[in-house]
N, C-alpha and C positions, 0 to 999 in steps of 0.2 A: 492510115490516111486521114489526114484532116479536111472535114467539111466545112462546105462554104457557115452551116447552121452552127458547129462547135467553133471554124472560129470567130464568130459575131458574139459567143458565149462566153469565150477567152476574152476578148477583146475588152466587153462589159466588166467581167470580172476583173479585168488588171483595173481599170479605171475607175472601181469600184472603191477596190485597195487603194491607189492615188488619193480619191479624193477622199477619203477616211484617212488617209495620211497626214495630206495637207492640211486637211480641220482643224486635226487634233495639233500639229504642229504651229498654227498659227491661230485659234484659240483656244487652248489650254485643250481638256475635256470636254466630248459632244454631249447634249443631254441623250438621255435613254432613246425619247424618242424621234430627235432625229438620225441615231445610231440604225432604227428600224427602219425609218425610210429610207437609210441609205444601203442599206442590206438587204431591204425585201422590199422593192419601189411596186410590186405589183399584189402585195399583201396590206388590206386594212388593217389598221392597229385595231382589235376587237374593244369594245366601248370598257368591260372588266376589265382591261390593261389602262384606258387610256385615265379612265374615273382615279386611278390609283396613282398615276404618274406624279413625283414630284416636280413643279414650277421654277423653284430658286433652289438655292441651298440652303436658304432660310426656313425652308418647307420641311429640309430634314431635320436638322436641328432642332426645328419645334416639334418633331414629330414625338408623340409620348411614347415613353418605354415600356411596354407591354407585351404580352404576348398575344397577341390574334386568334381568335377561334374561329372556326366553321362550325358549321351545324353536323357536317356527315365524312369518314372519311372511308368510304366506301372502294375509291381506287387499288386499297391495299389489302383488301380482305382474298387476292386469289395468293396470298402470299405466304401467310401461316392459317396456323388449326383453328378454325371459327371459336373462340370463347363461350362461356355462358352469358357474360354479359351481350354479347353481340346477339347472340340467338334470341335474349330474352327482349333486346332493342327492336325485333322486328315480331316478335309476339299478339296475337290479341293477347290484353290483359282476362279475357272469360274463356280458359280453351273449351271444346267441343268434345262432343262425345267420336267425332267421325273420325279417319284418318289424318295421324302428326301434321302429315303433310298440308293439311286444310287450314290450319293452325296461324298460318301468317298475318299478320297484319297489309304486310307487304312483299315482295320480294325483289331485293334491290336486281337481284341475274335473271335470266329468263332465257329460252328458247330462240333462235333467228325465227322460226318458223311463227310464232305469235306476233311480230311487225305486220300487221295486217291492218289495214280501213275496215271502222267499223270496232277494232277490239275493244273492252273497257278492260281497265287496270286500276286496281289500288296503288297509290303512289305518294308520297308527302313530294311537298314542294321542292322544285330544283333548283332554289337560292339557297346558296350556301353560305353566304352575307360572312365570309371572314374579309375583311380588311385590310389586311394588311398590307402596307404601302410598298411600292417598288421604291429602293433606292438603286441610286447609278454604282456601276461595278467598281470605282477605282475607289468608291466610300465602303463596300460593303469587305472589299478583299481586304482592306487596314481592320476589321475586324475577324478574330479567331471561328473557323470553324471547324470541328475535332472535338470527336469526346476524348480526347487527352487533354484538350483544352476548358472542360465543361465549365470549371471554375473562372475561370479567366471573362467567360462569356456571360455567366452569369452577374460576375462583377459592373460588367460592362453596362449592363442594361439594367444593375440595384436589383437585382433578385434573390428572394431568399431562398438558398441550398432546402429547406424542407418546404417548399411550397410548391402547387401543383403546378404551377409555373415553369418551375424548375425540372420538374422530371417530366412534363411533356417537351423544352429546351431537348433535352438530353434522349428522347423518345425521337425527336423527330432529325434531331444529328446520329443515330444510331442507323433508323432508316435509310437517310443518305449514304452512309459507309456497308449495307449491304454488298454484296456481292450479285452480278447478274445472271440470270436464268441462261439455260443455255441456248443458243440463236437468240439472245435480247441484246440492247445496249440499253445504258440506263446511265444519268446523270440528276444531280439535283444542280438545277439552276438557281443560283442566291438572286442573282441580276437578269434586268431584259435582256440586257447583252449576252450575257451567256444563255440564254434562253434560243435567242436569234444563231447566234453562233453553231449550238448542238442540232438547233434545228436544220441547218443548211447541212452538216455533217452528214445525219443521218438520212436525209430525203437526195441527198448529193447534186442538189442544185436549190439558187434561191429564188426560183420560180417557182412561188409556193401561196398556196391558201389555208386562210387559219380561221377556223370557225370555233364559236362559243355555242353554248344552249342560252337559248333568250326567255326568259318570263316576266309576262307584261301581270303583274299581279303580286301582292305580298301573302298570299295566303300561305301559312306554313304547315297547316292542319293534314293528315293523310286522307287523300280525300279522291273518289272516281275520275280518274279521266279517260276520253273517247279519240280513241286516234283518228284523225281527219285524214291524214298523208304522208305517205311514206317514201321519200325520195334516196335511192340510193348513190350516194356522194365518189366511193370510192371503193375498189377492191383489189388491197393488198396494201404496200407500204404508208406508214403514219408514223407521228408523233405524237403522243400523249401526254398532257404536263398538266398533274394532279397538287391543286394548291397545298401545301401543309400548314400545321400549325405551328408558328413563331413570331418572331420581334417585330421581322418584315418578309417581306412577300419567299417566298420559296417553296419553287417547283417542283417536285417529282415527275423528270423528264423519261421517258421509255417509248421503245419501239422494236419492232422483231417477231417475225411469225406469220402470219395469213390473217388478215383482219380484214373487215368489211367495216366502211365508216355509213351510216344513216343519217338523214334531217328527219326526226319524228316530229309533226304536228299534231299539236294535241290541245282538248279542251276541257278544261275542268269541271264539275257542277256546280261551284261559283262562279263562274266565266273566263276564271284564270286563263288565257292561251298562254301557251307554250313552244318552242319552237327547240325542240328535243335531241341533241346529239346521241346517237347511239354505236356505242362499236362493240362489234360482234368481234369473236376472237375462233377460228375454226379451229385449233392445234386447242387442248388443252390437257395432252396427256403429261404434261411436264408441271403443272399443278397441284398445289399441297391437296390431299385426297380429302383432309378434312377441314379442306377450306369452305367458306362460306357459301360460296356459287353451287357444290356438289350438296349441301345440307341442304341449302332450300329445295334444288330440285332433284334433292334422290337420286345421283346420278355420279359416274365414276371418271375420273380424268381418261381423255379423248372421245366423251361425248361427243353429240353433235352441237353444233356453233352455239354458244353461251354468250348471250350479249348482258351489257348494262346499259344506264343514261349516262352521261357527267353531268353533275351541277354546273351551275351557272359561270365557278368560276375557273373552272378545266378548261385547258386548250389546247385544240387539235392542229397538227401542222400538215398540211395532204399538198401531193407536186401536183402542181395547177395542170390543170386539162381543159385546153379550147375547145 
């Protein structure tokens, strides 16, 4: 039986289609973001998408051939065996005589139960300041993406086959062709658009809201912060879209499981505010045992709820609640 609510839902959606029809049909291709407004009219485009967005197509064209870095790449560490290098990234350089466990400099996972007003945390800053630019999907899909293709793509962009360049290229096209966990979907979006697209997919509607982590501050230093407030956003269905390292912008899109999404506010001892995404993930028996989340806190897949932050340039996609 259809309702009068689904079909006002239908109705929007065909007219949706239409008029992404007729645009495209009568000038050329839409930019990025008017493809968002007309897909998610009740979602802001978050400021780290909009700051990125190219203008003309002269914007891509001059854009320089490089590869983008972040500072952290944190999203993918419930995936495989924590490294040494990772272990030793989150170290005091002077250990202690006390318990390993004391040992951190920081710890990117933590507990649901420590979101509390009031708590202090060691934490480096949640700018992630990689760059890299969105381009529109119908420029990005004429370029190769495929580690059968690694050559090709290197070519593309004048990179040289032994440079670090190249084997993060080839690191982070390897990533996208993983295979998903079981009850997850996963996609890497190249483009907004398909960005937009996977997100309507898996939320099953595009009445949706998409929050970033905001910090009013450049400080990168790991440094105390005091949680102010702790608002919980959402519990259960998300999207997750983890920036990676490349030429231009590309997401590592995921979703699947029991998740709790948080707004943490927080304050730094330089004055840093913060305005802190947190998702908590309840299920984590299906996690590499010696991934990073269980190292720092001593603890076995299907613990209790194991949260993170995202940096600043992750984005969450949550179906809108009036």
């Amino acid at each position: 039986m259809i309702t009068k609510t689904n079909s006002m839902k239908l109705q929007l959606l065909c007219s949706t289609i239409f008029l992404l029809n007729f645009i495209a049909s009568t000038h050329g291709a839409i930019s990025p973001e008017v493809y968002w407004k007309i897909k998610l009219p009740n979602a802001q485009i978050p400021k780290v998408i909009k700051d990125l967005l190219p203008q003309t197509d002269d914007d891509i064209l001059g854009t320089k051939k490089k590869v983008y870095y972040g500072l952290h790449q944190h999203g993918a560490w419930i995936f495989h065996a924590a490294t040494d290098d990772e272990i030793r990234e989150i170290k005091t350089e002077t250990p202690t005589q006390s318990d390993h466990q004391d040992n951190f400099l920081y710890k990117p996972y933590f507990f649901e139960k420590e979101l509390v007003k009031g708590k202090v945390i060691n934490f480096p800053s949640l700018k992630n300041k990689n760059e890299a630019p969105f381009w529109p999907r119908n420029f990005v899909e004429s370029i190769p993406f495929s580690s059968k293709k690694i050559p090709q793509i290197l070519n593309y962009f004048s990179i040289n086959n032994n440079s670090k360049d190249a084997k993060t290229i080839e690191e982070t096209v390897k990533v996208c062709e993983e295979p998903a966990m079981k009850g997850e979907k996963r996609k890497c979006a190249t483009s907004l658009e398909s960005m937009v697209d996977f997100g309507i997919f898996m939320l099953g509607t595009n009445d949706v809201k998409v929050v970033t982590t905001e910090v009013q501050g450049e400080n990168q230093m790991v440094q105390k912060y005091t949680i102010k407030e702790v608002e919980l956003m959402a519990d259960g269905l998300n999207m997750i879209c983890h920036k990676l390292n490349y030429a231009y912008a590309v997401h590592f899109c995921h979703g699947g499981g029991g998740t709790k999404t948080y707004m943490v506010s927080m304050i730094g001892v330089d004055g840093t505010k913060v305005k802190a995404v947190s998702i908590c993930h309840k299920d984590t028996s299906l996690w590499n045992p010696k991934g990073l989340p269980f190292v720092v806190l001593n603890a076995k897949p299907g613990a209790p709820s194991i949260c993170h932050y995202l940096q600043d340039d992750q984005i969450v996609f949550l179906p809108f609640v009036s």
